[in-house]
N, C-alpha and C positions, 0 to 999 in steps of 0.2 A: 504494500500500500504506500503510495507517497504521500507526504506532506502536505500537498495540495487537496487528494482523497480526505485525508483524516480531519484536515481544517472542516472541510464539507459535510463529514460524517457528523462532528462534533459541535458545530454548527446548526447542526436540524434536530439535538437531543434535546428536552427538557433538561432544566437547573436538576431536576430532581434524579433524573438516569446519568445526567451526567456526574453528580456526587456519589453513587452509586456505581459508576462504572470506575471513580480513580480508590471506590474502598474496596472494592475487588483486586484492584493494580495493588493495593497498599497489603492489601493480607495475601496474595499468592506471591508477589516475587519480593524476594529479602531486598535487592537494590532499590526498588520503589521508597520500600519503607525508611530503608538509610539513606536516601536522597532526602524524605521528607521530614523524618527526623532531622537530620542536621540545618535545614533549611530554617525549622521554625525554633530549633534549640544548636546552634552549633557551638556546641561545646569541643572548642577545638584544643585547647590544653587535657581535657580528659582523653581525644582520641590519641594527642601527642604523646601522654605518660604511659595511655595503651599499648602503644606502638614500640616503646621503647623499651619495657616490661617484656612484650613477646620477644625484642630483636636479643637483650640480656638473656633469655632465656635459650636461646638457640645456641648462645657461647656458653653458657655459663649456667647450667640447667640447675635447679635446686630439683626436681621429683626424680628425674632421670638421673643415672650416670656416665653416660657419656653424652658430649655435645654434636649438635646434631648439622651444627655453624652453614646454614643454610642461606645464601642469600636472598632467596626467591621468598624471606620471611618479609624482609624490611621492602622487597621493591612490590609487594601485596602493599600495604601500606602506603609507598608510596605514591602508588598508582592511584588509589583510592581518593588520596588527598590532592593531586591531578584533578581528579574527577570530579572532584566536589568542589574544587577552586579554592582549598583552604589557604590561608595564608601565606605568601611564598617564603619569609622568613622561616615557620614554622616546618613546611616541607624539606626546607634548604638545612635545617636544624637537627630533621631526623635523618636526613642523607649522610650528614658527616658523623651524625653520633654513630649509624651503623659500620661506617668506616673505621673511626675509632675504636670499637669495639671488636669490631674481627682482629686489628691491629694488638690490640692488648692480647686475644688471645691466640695471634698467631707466636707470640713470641714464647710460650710456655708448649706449644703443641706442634708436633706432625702436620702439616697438609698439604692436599696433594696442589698440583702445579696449576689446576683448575679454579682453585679460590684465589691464587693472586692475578690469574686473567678476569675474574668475577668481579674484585674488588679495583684493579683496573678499569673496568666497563663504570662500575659504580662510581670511579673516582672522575673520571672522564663526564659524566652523566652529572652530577653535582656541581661539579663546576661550569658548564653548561648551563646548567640551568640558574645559577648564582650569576654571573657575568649577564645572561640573558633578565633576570629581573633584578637587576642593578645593583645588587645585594653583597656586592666586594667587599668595600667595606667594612661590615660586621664579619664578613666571616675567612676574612683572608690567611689572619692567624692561625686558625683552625686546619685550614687550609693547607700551608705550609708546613706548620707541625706533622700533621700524615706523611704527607712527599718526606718528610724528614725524618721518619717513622721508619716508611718502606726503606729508606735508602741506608738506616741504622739497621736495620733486620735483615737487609741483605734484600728483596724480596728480587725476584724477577721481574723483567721488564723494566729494568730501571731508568733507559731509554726512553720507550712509552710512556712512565708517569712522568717525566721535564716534558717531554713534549705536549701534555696535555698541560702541565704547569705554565706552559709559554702564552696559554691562553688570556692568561691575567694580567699580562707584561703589556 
């Protein structure tokens, strides 16, 4: 159906089918709901400590014992807060905290050669989008310290990460 259809469809409904048709959309699909929730409560510090809760939780498990250091935890999240339009400080915030966090613990643990092209894509991807909503400023520190992270850890790709660094120059 296009855009053009659904205006026309929605257009010819009564007020009252049409409240009706978005509390069906609201109770079958979870993203309705989380769209609308956040819309008329965005409590965006709560999804931010959520987010950041899970992303600890991937490195640093308290139930489990071993860690699970997934990055596809934190880019769920980020995606989300993409989509909802949160904040861009606050998106830009959990980007680097997830970097920081594999960084801590990549330095006590084994991984394979896959999580430092992950957390490249990630580091690459942040900054990005930091430069893009003009957000250098607050977070260049943050920024640097990582690059200075990886390049203390040894990690791979250490080429790739200055070159994604060159970005901010």
């Amino acid at each position: 159906m296009s855009k053009r259809a659904l205006k026309s469809y929605l257009k010819g409904l009564k007020k009252s089918d049409l409240e009706e048709q978005i509390t069906d959309l609201y109770d079958r699909f979870p993203a309705v709901k989380q769209y609308f929730d956040f819309v008329f409560n965005p409590k965006e510090d709560k999804l931010v400590q959520e987010a950041k809760t899970k992303i600890s939780n991937e490195y640093f498990p308290l139930k489990r014992k071993r860690a699970r250091a997934r990055r596809s935890v934190a880019q769920k999240y980020i995606k989300l807060f993409l989509k909802l339009e949160m904040d861009p400080f606050l998106t830009a915030d959990v980007m680097l905290y997830n970097q920081e966090v594999a960084q801590t613990f990549s330095e006590n643990h084994r991984v394979p050669d896959a999580f430092y092209k992950s957390m490249l894509n990630s580091f690459k991807e942040s900054i990005q989008f930091i430069s893009r909503n003009k957000l250098l400023a607050e977070f260049k520190d943050r920024i640097i310290i990582i690059y200075q992270n990886s390049q203390k850890q040894n990690w791979p790709y250490e080429e790739d990460f200055s070159q994604a660094l060159d970005i901010i120059d």
